[in-house]
FIVO-638163 format. One record per residue (C-alpha): y, z, x; residue in one letter. Coordinates in steps of 0.1 Angstrom, whole numbers. Example, Ala and Ser with C-alpha at 12.3 -4.5 7.8 and 13.67 -1.06 7.14 Angstrom:
2
REC     yy     zz     xx  rest
REC    -45     78    123     A
REC    -11     71    137     S
***
This chain:
682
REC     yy     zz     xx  rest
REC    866   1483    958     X
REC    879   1493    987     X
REC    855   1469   1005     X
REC    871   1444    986     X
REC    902   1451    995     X
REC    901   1456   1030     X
REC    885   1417   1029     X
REC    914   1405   1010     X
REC    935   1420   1033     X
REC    918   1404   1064     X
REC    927   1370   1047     X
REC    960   1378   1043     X
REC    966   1385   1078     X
REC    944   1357   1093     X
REC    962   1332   1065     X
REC    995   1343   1080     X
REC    983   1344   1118     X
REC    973   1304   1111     X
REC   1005   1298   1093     X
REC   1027   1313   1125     X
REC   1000   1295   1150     X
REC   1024   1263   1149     X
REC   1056   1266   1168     X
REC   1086   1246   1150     X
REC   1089   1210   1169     X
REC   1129   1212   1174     X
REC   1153   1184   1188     X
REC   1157   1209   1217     X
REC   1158   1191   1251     X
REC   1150   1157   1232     X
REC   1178   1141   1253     X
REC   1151   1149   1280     X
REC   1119   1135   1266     X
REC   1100   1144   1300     X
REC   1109   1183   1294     X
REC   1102   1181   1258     X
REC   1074   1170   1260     X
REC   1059   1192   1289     X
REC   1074   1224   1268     X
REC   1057   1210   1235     X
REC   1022   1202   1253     X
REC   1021   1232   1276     X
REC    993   1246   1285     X
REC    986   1278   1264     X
REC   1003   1265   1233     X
REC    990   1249   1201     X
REC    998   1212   1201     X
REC   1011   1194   1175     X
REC    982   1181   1158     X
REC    948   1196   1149     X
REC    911   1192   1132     X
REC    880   1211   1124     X
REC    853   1212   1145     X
REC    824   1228   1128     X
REC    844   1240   1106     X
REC    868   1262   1125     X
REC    904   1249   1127     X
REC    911   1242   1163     X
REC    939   1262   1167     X
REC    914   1293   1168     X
REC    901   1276   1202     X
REC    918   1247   1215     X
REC    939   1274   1237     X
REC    906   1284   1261     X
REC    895   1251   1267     X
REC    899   1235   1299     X
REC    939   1219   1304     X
REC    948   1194   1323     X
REC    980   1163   1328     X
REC    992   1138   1344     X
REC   1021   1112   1345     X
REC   1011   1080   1333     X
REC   1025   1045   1340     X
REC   1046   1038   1306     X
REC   1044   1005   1290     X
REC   1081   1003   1275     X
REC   1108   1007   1295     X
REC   1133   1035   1292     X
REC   1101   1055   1284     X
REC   1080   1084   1302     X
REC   1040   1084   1295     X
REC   1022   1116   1305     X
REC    978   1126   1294     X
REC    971   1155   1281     X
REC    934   1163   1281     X
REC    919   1199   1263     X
REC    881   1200   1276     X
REC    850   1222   1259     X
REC    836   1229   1290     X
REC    797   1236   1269     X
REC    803   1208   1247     X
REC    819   1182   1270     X
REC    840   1170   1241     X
REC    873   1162   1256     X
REC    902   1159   1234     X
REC    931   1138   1245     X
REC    963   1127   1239     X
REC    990   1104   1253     X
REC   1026   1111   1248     X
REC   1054   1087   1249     X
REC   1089   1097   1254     X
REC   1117   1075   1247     X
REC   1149   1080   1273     X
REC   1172   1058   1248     X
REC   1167   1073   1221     X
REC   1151   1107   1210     X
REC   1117   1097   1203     X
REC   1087   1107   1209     X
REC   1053   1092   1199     X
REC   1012   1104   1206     X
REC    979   1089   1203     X
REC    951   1115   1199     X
REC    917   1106   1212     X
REC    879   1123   1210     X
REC    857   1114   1237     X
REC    823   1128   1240     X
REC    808   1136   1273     X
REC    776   1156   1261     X
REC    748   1151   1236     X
REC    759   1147   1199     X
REC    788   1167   1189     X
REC    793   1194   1162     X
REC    813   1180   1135     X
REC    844   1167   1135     X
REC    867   1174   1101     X
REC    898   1174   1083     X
REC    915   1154   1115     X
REC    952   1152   1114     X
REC    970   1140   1144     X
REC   1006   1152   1132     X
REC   1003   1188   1121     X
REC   1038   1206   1131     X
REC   1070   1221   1117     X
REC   1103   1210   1115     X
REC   1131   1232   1117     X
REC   1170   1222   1122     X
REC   1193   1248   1135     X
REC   1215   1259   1101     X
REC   1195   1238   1079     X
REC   1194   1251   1042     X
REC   1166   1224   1025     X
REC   1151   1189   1035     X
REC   1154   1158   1015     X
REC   1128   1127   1020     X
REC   1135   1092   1018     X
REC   1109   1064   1022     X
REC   1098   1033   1004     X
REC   1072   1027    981     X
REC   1046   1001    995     X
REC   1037    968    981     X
REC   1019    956    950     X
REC   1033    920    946     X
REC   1053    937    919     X
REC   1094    937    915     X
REC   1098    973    929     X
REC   1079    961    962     X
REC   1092    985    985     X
REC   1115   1009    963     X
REC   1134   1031    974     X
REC   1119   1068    967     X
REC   1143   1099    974     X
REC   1123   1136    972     X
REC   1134   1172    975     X
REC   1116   1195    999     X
REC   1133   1222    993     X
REC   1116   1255    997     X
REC   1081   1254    977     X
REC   1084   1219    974     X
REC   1051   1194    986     X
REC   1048   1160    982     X
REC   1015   1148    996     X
REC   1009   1110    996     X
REC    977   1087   1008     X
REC    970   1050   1016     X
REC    947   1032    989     X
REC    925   1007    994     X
REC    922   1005   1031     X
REC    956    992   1039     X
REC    983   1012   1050     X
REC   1009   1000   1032     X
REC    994    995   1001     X
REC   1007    999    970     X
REC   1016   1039    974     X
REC   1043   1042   1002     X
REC   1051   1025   1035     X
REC   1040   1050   1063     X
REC   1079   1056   1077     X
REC   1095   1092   1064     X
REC   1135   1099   1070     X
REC   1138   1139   1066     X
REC   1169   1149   1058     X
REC   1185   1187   1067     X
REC   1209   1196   1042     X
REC   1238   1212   1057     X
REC   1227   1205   1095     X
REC   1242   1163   1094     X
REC   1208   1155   1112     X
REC   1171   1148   1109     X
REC   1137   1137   1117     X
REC   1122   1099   1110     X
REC   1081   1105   1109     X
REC   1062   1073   1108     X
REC   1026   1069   1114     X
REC   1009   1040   1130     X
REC    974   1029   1115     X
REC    966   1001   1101     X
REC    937   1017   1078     X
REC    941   1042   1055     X
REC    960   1077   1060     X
REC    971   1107   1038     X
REC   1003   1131   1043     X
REC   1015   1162   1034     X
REC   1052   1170   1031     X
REC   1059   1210   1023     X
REC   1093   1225   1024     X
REC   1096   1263   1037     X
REC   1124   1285   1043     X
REC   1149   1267   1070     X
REC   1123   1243   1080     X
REC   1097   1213   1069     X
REC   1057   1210   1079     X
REC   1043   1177   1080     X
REC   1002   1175   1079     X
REC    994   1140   1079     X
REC    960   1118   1098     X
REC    933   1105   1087     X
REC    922   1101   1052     X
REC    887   1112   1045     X
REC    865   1116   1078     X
REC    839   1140   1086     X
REC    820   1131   1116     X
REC    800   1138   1147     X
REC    804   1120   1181     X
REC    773   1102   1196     X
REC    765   1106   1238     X
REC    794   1085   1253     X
REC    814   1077   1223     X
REC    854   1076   1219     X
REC    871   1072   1188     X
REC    911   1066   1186     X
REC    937   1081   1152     X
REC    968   1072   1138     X
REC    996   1072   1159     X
REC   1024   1098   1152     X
REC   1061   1087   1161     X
REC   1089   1115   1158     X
REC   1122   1101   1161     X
REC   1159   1131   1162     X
REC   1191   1116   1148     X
REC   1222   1130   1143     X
REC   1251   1118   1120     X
REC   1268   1114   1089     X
REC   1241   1110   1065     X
REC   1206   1098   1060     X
REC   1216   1064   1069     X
REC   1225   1073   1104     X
REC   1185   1081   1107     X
REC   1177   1047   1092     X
REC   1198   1030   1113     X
REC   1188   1048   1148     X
REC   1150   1045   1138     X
REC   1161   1001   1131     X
REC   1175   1000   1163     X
REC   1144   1023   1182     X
REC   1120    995   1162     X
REC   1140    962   1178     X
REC   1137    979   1211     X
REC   1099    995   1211     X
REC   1079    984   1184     X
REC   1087    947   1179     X
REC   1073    917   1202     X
REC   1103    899   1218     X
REC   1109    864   1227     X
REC   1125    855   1253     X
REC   1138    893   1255     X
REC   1147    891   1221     X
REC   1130    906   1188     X
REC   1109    873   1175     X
REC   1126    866   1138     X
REC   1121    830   1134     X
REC   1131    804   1108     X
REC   1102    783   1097     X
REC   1100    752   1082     X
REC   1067    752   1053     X
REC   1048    717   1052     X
REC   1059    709   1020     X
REC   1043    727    988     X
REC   1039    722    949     X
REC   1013    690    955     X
REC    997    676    924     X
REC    966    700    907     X
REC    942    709    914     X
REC    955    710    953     X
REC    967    743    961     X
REC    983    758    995     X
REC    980    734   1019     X
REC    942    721   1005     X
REC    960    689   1001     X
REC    976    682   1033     X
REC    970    658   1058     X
REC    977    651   1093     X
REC   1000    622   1088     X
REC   1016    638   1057     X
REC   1024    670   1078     X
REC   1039    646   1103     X
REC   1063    628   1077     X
REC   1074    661   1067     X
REC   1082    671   1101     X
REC   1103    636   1106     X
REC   1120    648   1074     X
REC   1134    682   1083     X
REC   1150    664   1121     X
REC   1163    638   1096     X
REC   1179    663   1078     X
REC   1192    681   1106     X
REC   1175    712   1094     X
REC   1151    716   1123     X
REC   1135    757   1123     X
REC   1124    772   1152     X
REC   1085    758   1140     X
REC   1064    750   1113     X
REC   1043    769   1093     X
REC   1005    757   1083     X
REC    994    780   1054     X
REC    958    780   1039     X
REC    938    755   1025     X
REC    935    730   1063     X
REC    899    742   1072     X
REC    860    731   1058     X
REC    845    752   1029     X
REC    808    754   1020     X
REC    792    724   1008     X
REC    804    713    974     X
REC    838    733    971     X
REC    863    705    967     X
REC    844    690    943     X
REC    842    705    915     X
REC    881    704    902     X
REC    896    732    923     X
REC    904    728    957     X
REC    897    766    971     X
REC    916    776    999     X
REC    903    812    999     X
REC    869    801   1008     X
REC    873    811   1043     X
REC    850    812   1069     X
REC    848    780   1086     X
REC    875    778   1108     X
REC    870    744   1117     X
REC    898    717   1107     X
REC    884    695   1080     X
REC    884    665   1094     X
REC    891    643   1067     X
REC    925    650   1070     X
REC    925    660   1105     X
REC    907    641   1123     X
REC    920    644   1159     X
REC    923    685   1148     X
REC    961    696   1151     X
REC    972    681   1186     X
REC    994    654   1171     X
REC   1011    677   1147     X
REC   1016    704   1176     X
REC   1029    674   1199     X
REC   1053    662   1174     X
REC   1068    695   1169     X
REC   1071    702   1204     X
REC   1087    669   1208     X
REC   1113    681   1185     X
REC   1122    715   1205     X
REC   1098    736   1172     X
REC   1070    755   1178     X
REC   1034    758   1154     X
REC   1021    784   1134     X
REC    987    783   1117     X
REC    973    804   1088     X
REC    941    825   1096     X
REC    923    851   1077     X
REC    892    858   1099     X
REC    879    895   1086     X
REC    873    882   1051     X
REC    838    859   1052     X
REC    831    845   1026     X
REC    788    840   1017     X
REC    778    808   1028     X
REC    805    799   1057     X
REC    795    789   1092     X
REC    807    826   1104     X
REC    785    844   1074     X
REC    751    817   1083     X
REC    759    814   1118     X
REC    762    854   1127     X
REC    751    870   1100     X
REC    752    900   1130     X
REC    788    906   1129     X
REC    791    907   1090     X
REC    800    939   1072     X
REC    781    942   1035     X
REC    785    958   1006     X
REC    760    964    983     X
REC    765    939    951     X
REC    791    921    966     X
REC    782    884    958     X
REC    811    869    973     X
REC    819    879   1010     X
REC    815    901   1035     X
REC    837    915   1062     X
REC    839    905   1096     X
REC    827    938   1118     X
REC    853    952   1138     X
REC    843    982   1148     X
REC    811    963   1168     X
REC    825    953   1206     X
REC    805    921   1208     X
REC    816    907   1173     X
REC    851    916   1187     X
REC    846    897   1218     X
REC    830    868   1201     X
REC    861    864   1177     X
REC    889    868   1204     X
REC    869    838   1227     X
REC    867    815   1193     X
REC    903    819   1175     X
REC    915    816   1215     X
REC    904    790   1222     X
REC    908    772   1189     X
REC    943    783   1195     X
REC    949    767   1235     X
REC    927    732   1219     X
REC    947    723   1194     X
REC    983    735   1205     X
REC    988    765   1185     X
REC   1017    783   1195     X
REC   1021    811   1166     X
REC    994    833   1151     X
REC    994    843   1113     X
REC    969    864   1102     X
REC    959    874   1063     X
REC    937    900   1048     X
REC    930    892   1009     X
REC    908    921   1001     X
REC    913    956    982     X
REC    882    970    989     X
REC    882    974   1028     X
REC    876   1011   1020     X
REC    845   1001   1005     X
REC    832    981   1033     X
REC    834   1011   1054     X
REC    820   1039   1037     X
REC    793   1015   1030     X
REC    783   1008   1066     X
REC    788   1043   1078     X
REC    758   1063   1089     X
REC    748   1096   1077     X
REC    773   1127   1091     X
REC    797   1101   1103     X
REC    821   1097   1072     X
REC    847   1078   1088     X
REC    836   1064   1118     X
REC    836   1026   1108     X
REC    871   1026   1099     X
REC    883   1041   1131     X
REC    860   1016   1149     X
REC    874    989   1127     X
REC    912    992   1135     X
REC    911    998   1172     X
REC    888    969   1174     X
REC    913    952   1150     X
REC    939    961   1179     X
REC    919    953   1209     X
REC    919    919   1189     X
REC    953    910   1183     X
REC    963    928   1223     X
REC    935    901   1235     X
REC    954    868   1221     X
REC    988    884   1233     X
REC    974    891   1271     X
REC    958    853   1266     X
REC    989    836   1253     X
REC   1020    855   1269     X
REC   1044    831   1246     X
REC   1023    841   1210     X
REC   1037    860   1182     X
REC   1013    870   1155     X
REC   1028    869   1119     X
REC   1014    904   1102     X
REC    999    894   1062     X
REC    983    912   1043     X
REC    980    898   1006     X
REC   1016    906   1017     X
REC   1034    933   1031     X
REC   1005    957   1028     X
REC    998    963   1065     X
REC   1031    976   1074     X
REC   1026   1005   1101     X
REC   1040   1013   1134     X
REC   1013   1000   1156     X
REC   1014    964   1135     X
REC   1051    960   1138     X
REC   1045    965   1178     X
REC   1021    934   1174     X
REC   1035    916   1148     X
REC   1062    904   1123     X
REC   1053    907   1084     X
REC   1066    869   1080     X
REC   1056    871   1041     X
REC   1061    906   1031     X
REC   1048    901    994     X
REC   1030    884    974     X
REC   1054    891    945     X
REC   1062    860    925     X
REC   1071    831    947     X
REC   1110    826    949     X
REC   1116    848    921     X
REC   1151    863    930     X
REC   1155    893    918     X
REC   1122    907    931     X
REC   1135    892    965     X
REC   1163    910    963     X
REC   1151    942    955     X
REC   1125    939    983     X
REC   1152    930   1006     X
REC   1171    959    996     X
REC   1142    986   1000     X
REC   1121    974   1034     X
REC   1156    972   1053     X
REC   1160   1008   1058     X
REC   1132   1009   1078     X
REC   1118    973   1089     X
REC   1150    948   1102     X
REC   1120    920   1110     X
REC   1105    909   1080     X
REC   1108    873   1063     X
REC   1099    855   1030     X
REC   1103    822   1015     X
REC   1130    799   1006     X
REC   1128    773    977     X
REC   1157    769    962     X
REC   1199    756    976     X
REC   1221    777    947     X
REC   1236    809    962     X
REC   1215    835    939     X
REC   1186    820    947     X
REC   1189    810    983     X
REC   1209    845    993     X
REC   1179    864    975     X
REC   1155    846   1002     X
REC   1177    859   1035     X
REC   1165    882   1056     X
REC   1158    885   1090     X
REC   1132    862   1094     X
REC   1123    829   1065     X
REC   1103    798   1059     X
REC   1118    769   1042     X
REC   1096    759   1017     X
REC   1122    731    997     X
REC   1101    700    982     X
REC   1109    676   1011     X
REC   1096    652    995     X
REC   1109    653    963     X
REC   1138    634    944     X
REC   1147    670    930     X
REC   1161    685    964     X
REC   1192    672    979     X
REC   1193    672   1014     X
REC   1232    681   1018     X
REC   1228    711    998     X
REC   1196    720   1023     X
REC   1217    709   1054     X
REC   1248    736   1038     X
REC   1223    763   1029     X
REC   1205    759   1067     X
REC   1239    765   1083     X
REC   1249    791   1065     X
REC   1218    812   1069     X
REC   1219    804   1108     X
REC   1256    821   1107     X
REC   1238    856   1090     X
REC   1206    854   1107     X
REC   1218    877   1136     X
REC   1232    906   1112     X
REC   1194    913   1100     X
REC   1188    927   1136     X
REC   1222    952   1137     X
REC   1230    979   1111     X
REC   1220    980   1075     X
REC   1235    995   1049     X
REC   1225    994   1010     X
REC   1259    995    989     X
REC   1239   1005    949     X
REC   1223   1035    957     X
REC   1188   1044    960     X
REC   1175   1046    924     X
REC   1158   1020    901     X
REC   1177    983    910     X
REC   1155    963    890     X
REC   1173    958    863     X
REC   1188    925    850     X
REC   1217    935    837     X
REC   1234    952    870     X
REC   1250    943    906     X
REC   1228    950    938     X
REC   1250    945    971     X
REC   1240    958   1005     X
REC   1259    956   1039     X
REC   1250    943   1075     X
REC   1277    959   1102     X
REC   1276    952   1141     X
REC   1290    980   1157     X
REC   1295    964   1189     X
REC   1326    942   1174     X
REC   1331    954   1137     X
REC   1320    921   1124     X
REC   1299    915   1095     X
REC   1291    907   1064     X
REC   1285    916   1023     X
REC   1259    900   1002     X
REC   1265    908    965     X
REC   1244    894    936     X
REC   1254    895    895     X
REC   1223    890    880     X
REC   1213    869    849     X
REC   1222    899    819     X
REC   1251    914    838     X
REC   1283    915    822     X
REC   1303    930    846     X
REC   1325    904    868     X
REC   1342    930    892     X
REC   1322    952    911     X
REC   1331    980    935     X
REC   1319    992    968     X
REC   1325   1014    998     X
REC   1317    999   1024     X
REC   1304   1018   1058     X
REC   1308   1024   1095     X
REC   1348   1005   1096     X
REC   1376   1018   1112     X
REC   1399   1033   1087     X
REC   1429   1021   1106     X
REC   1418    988   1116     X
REC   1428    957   1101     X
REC   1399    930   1090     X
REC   1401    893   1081     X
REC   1378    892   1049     X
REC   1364    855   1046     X
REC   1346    846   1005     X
REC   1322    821   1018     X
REC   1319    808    986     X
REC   1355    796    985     X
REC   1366    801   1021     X
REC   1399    818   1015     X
REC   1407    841   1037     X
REC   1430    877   1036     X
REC   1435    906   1057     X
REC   1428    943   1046     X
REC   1429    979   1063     X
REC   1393    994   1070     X
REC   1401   1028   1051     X
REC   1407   1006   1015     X
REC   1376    984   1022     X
REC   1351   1014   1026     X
REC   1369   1030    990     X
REC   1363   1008    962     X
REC   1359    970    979     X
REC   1360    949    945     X
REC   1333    916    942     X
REC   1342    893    916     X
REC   1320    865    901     X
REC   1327    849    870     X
REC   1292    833    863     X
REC   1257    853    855     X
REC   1236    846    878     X
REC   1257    847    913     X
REC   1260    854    945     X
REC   1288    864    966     X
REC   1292    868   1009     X
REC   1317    880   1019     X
REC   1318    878   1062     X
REC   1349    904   1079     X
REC   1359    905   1114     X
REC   1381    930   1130     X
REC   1406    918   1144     X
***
């Protein structure tokens, strides 16, 4: 018994030696990113991640291996870089990690690495490259916000508010492969009650990911890496983890952490176009063509042209045009049997029926014009029977009693290499300027586990995404000018190292147009994301205001005696005159719980700070019966005076700051509406 006890007590103590291993991670010396970090990744402490190595947790050893630094060359500016390297001098495994701190703003941000410079490893477990504590000087409890991820459903993106207060957990994983789907986006805004600041965690992979969330007295431990691998390093072999981003805010509010992490997105994490954050307006080649065409199956070259001629005739010219699915060859027989398949992909070759000369004289029309060209690819998805599947049947991914397709390998360096030299130069032929990429599969998860070898639970999928990013980095080094549009069935590959490469131009594949989905998804994915876009298919105010974000494709009927161009022409220059709030601060104006109701108001807020300008967007949906509708708005000057323009009417009056942000009344008279209401301060 006592033998028992003595044990039990052993436990105890080691249990609470582990628990106290981790010091708290604390905005301490943030403002100097180059101290914090060389304080937080010192030699002779535990770092802020951790894994298993044959099963011992490494904080029980990481401390006696070999330490080393040094200052890297940073790739953003305003930024430090430093390499932190922890070496098993009998092993030769060498663990590191690179460290970004942000000057601008109090951020910083690591990549964690294994690389193996001896004979196989031992195993490699329960990896998790954010494993630290949070703890805010007088802070009583945490609160979490973030946003639930997307399904093509209505609450796309919901808002989801949790308590972590102490004994609290909330623990949250990826599904299906993708990192956004379904579950949650990977971005967390932790709240300290009682301290008016807090943390915004996001992770960065683009595969799939789980999280733990556990509030403790005065402070907050996040766990959070890879989702299930279990593996052992080969002679030679590096693999790459998520990527962990910790951003300190201070202010009134959780919104002041949203808004700060917006703003630390537009400036590091987004691709920019002529130094600016790449949100364009797109014009779609036309849709809604006569079954069984579907997509763009039906489109031809000179068709595509007549449309362009159309939008300049209109005077609605977008920054370029957007070439969906549907324009490439399928396997013999497809478009004839009553369904034109656009999601037989695999032969990326223009079908040359109806494009004979390939895309040049679309591109060169465009560019005549002053628009750019986007085309529709989804090259990991291979579908049986496609010149990629017959041709290199090397670089395919199975799975066992799938009949349909496979997946294009990734994780192998020469089907990587082979990809980025075909889509290139497919691209530079035919006068591609914009890249959009899909990914139509929920069982990517599959694919991997399927193909992994025995011991090494996990090491496709690692494989996969960096090879995924070596990919995408390769067209961006090749075409300086390129932006890479970021789909996946959606907005379901919504991470922080995908919005540094790319802009989730369709960011679900909820119902297309439908308004009130739109609206809700507007309202959600802005706390987080300012670049995203969807479509736009109808003139009215509900429906058109639903569709503005900021980035959108125009997808009206050019063609047909339905649309009327004045109305296109009214609702193009209007959205040109909103298009630059999207990109300043956002602020949701009807709470954070449920919105999808029919029978309520949802308005949200866009505020420049730098002048005091900006605007409301207010929607009465179809079953409300309310016509007045209050809000308080955010960020004014109390004793400022505004002039408060309805663009619906265009009458104008002036009011003080302090009674617009206490009880700001909306009125429509009609069910469904839309009201915008632009102030400027004078």
């Amino acid at each position: 018994m006592k033998r028992i006890r003595l044990i039990f007590t052993l436990l105890a103590l080691l249990s609470a030696m582990t628990a106290q291993a981790q010091a708290p991670v604390a905005r301490k010396n943030i403002e100097n990113p180059d101290k914090w970090i060389n304080a937080v990744f010192a030699k002779g402490t535990v770092p802020p991640f951790s894994f298993e190595l044959d099963g011992v947790p490494s904080e029980n050893f990481i401390k006696g291996w070999e330490f080393s630094k040094s200052k890297q060359i940073a790739n953003e500016p305003n930024s430090i870089c430093w390499k932190f390297s922890w070496r098993d001098r009998k092993s030769g495994l060498n663990v590191i990690a690179i460290v970004t701190g942000y000057n601008d703003f109090g951020a910083v941000e690591w990549v964690l690495r294994f690389e193996n410079g001896g004979g196989n490893s031992g195993q490699i477990s329960n990896v998790k490259s954010a494993d630290f504590i949070i703890k805010e000087k007088g802070a009583t409890a945490y609160q979490m916000r973030r946003c639930k991820g997307s399904d093509a459903e209505v609450d796309d993106f919901a808002i989801v508010e949790e308590s972590l207060a102490e004994g609290k957990t909330v623990n949250l994983e990826s599904m299906r492969g993708r990192s956004s789907d379904y579950v949650s986006l990977p971005f967390f805004n932790i709240t300290a009650s009682g301290a008016s600041c807090g943390v915004v965690y996001s992770l960065g992979w683009s595969g799939d990911w789980k999280a733990s969330f556990k509030g403790e007295k005065g402070q907050c431990r996040i766990e959070a890496g890879l989702k299930d691998a279990d593996f052992y390093l080969k002679s030679g072999e590096s693999v790459r983890t998520p990527m962990t981003s910790v951003l300190f805010w201070q202010g009134n509010g959780p919104m002041a952490g949203h808004n700060a992490f917006r703003r630390f997105i537009l400036a590091h994490h987004s691709r920019k176009k002529d130094g600016k954050p790449w949100a364009p307006l797109l014009g779609g080649l036309d849709w809604g063509d006569p079954s069984p065409c579907n997509e763009y199956t039906c489109l031809t070259d000179e068709l595509a042209r007549a449309i362009v001629r159309r939008y300049k005739q209109f005077d609605i010219m977008p920054d370029g045009f957007w070439l969906d699915a549907g324009w490439y060859t399928t396997p013999e027989g497809n478009h004839f049997n009553g369904d034109f398949r656009w999601y037989e992909v695999g032969d990326w070759v223009c079908d040359s029926e109806r494009f004979p000369d390939g895309f040049v004289n679309m591109s060169n029309l465009m560019h005549s014009f002053g628009a750019e060209f986007m085309v529709w690819f989804e090259p990991e998805r291979v579908v049986k029977g496609t010149r990629f599947a017959t041709e290199h049947p090397e670089f395919m991914l199975h799975l066992p009693g799938e009949e349909g397709y496979d997946l294009f390998n990734l994780a192998d360096d020469k089907a990587v290499d082979w990809l980025c030299k075909y889509i290139g130069d497919f691209i530079e032929i035919n006068g591609i300027d914009h890249y959009r990429q899909d990914f139509n599969t929920g069982r990517l998860a599959e694919f991997w586990a399927a193909n992994d070898e025995k011991g090494r639970r996990g090491i496709t999928e690692m494989k996969y995404i960096e090879g995924l990013y070596r990919y995408w980095d390769y067209l961006e080094k090749r075409f300086p000018n390129l932006q890479i549009d970021n789909c996946a069935s959606g907005g379901r590959r919504l991470d922080l190292e995908t919005t540094s490469r790319a802009t989730p131009l369709w960011r679900t594949d909820y119902s297309y147009g439908e308004p009130l989905g739109y609206q809700c998804q507007t309202y959600g994915l802005n706390l987080f994301l300012p670049l995203s876009g969807t479509g736009l298919y109808e003139t009215d105010f509900y429906n058109s205001r639903s569709s503005y974000s900021s980035a959108m494709v125009m997808n009206f009927a050019m063609l047909s005696r339905g649309q009327d161009s004045r109305e296109m022409k009214r609702v193009y220059d209007e959205y040109m005159a909103i298009r630059p709030y999207y990109l300043k601060d956002y602020y949701p104006l009807s709470g954070f719980g449920d919105i999808t109701s029919s029978k309520i108001w949802v308005a949200y807020q866009l505020h420049d700070p730098a002048n005091g300008s900006g605007y409301v967007v207010g929607f009465r949906r179809p079953d409300c019966t309310q016509k007045r509708y209050a809000v308080d708005l955010q960020a004014l000057s109390p004793n400022g005076t505004y002039i408060v323009t309805d663009c619906n009417t265009g009458t104008t009056r002036e009011m003080y700051g302090g009674d617009m942000m206490n009880g700001f009344v909306l009125t429509l008279d009609e069910a469904p509406d839309s009201i915008l209401i632009k102030y400027v301060k004078e």
